[in-house]
N, CA and C atoms as a LAMMPS dump frame, in Angstrom:
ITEM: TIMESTEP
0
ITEM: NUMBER OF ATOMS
240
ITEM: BOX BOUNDS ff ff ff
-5.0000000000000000e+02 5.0000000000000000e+02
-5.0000000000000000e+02 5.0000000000000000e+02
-5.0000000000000000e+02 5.0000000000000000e+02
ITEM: ATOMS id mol type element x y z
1 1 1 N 0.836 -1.164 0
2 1 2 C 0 0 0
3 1 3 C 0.892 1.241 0
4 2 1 N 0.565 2.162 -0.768
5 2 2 C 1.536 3.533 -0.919
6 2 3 C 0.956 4.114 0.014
7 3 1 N 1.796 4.799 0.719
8 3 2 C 1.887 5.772 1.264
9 3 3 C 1.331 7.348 1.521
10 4 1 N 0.95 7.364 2.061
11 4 2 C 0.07 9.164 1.758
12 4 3 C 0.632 10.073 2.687
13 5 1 N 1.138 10.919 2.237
14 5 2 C 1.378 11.796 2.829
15 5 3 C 1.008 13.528 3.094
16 6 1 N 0.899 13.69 4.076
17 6 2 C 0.361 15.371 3.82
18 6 3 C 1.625 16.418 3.901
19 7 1 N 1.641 17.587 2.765
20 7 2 C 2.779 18.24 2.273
21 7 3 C 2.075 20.028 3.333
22 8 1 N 2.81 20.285 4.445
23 8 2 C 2.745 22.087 4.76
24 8 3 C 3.237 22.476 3.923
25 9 1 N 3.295 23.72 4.081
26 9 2 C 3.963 24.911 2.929
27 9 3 C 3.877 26.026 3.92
28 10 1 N 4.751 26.476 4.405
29 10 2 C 5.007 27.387 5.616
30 10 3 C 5.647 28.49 4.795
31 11 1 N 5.226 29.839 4.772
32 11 2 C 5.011 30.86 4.126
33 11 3 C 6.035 32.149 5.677
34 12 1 N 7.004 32.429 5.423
35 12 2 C 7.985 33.049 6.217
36 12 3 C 7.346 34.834 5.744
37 13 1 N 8.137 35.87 6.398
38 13 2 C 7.596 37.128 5.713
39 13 3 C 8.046 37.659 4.402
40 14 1 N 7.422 38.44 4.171
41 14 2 C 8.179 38.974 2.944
42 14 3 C 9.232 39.33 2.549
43 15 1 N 10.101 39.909 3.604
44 15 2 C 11.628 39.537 3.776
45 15 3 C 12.189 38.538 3.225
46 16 1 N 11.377 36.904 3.643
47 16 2 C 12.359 36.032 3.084
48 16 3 C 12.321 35.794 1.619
49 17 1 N 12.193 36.841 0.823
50 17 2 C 12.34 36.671 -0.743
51 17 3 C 11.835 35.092 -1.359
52 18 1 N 10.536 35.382 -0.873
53 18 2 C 9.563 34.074 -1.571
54 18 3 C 9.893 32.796 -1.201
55 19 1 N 10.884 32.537 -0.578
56 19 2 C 11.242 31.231 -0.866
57 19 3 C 10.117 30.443 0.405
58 20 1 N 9.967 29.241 0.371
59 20 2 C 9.044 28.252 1.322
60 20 3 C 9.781 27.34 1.711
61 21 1 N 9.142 26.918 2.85
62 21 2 C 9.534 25.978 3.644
63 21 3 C 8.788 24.977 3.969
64 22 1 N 8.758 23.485 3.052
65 22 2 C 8.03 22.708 3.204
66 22 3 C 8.188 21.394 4.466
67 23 1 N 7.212 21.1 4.758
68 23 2 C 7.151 20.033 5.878
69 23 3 C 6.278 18.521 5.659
70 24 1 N 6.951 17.488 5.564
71 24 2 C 5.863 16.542 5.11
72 24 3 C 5.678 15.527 6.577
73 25 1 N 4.466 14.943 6.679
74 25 2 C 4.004 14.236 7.448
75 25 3 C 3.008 13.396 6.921
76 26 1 N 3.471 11.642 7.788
77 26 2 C 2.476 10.909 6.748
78 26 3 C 1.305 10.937 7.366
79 27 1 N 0.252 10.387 7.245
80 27 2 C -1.052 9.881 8.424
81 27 3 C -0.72 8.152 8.565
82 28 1 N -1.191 8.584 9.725
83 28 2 C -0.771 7.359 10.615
84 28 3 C -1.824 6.176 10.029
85 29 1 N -1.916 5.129 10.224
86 29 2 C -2.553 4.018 9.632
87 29 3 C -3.977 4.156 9.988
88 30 1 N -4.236 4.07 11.612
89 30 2 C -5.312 4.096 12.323
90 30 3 C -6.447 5.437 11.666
91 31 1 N -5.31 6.823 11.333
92 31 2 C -6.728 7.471 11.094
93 31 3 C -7.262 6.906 9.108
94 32 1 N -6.079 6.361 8.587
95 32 2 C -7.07 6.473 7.604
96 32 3 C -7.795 5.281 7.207
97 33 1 N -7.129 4.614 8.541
98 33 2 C -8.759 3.413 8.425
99 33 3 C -9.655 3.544 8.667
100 34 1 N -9.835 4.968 9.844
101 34 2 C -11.188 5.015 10.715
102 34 3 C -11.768 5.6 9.372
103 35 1 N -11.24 6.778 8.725
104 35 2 C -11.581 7.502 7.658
105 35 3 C -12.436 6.925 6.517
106 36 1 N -11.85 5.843 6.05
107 36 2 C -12.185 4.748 5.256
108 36 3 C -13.718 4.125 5.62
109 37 1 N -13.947 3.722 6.862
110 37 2 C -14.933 3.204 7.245
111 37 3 C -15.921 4.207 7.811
112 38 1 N -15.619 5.342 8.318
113 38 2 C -17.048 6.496 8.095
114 38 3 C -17.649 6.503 6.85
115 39 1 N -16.809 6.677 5.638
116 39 2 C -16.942 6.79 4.476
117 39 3 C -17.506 5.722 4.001
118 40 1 N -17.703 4.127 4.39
119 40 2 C -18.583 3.58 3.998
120 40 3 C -19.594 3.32 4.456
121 41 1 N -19.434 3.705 5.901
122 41 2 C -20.949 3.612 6.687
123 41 3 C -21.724 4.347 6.06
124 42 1 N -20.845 5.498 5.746
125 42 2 C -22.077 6.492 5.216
126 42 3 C -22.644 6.343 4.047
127 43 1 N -21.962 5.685 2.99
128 43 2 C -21.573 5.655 2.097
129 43 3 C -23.558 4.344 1.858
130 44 1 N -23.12 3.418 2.602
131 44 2 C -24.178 2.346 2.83
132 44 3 C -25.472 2.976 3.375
133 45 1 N -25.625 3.695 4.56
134 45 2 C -26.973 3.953 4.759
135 45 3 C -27.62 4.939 4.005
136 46 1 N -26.426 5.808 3.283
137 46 2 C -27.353 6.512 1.814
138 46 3 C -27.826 5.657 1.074
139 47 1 N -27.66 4.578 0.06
140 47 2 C -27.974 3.48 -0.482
141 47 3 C -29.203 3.177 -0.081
142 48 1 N -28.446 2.741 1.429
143 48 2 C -30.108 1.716 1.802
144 48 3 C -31.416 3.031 1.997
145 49 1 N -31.368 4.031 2.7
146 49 2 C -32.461 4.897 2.404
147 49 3 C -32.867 4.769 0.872
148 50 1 N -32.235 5.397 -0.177
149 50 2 C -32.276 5.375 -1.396
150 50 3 C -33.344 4.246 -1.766
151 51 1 N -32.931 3.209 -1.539
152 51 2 C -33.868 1.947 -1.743
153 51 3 C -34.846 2.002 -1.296
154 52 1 N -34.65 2.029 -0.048
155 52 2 C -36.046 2.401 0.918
156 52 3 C -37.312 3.455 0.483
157 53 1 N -36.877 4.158 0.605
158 53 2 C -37.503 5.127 -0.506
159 53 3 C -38.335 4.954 -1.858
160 54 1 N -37.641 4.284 -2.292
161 54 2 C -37.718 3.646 -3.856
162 54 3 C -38.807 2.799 -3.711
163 55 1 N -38.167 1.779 -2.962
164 55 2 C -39.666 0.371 -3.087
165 55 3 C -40.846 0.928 -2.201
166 56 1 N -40.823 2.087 -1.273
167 56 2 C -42.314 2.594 -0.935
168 56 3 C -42.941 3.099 -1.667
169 57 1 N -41.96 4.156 -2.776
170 57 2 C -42.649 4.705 -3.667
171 57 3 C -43.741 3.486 -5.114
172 58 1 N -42.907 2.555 -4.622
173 58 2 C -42.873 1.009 -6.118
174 58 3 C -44.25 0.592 -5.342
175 59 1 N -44.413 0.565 -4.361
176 59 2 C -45.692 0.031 -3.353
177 59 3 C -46.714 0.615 -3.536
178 60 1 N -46.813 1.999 -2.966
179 60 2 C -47.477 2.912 -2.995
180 60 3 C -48.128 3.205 -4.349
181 61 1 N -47.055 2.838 -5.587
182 61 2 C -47.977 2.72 -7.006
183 61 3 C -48.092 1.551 -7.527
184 62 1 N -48.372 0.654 -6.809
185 62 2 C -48.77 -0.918 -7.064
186 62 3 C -48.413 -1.227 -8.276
187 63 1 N -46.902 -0.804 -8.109
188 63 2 C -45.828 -1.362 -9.593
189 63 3 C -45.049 -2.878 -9.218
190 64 1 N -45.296 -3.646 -9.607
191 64 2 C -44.858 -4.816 -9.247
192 64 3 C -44.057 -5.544 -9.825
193 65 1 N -43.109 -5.078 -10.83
194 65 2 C -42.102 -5.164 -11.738
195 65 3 C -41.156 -4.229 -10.966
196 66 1 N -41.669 -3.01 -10.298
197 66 2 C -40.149 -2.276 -10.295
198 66 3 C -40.403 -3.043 -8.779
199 67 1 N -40.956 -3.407 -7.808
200 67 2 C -41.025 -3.792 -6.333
201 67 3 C -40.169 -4.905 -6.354
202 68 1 N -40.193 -5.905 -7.314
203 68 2 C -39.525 -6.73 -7.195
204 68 3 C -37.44 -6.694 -7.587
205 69 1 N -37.909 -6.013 -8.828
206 69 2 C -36.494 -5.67 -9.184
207 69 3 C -35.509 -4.739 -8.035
208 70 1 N -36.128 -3.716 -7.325
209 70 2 C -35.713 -2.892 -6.186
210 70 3 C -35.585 -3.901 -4.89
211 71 1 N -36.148 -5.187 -5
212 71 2 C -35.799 -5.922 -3.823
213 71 3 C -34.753 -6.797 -3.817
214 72 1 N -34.688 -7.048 -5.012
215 72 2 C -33.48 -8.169 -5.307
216 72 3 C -32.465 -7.541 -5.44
217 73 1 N -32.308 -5.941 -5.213
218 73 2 C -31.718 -4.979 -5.275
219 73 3 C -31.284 -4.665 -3.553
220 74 1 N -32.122 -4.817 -2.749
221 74 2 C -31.786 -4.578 -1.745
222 74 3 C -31.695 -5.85 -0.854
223 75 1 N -31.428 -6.555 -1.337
224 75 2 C -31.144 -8.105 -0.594
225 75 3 C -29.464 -7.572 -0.1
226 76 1 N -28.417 -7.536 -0.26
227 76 2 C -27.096 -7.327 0.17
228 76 3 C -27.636 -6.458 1.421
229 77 1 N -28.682 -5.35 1.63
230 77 2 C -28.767 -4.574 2.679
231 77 3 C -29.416 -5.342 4.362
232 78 1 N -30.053 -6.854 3.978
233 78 2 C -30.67 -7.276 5.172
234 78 3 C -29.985 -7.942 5.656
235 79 1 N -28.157 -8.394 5.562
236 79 2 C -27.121 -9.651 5.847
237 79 3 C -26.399 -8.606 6.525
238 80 1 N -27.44 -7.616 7.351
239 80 2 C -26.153 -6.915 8.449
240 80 3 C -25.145 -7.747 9.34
């Protein structure tokens, strides 16, 4: 797995004739796993609303072609 790193850029006064002073630091493992997995929690209960949504609306107009297709659609969401 590569590496990620975050690049500062530290900006001195105008005196120091433009020049910068960069600083790199990586992220540590832990945050960008936690990172990773907000991002799919969230990532999942948008989905499953989405669906949710969807097959009430599929109900509500006693469409029974899209009710079914939207369920076999949301089968991966009930194997919490």
């Amino acid at each position: 797995m590569r590496k990620q790193k975050m690049i500062y850029v530290l900006r001195r006064d105008p005196e120091y004739r433009g020049r910068e002073i960069t600083a790199k630091r990586e992220l540590s493992f832990g945050i960008r796993l936690a990172s990773r997995l907000l991002l799919d929690q969230m990532i999942f209960e948008f989905n499953k609303e989405r669906l949710d949504k969807e097959i009430n609306m599929a109900i509500d107009n006693n469409d029974r072609e899209e009710f079914q297709r939207l369920s076999e659609k949301y089968q991966p969401y009930t194997k919490e």
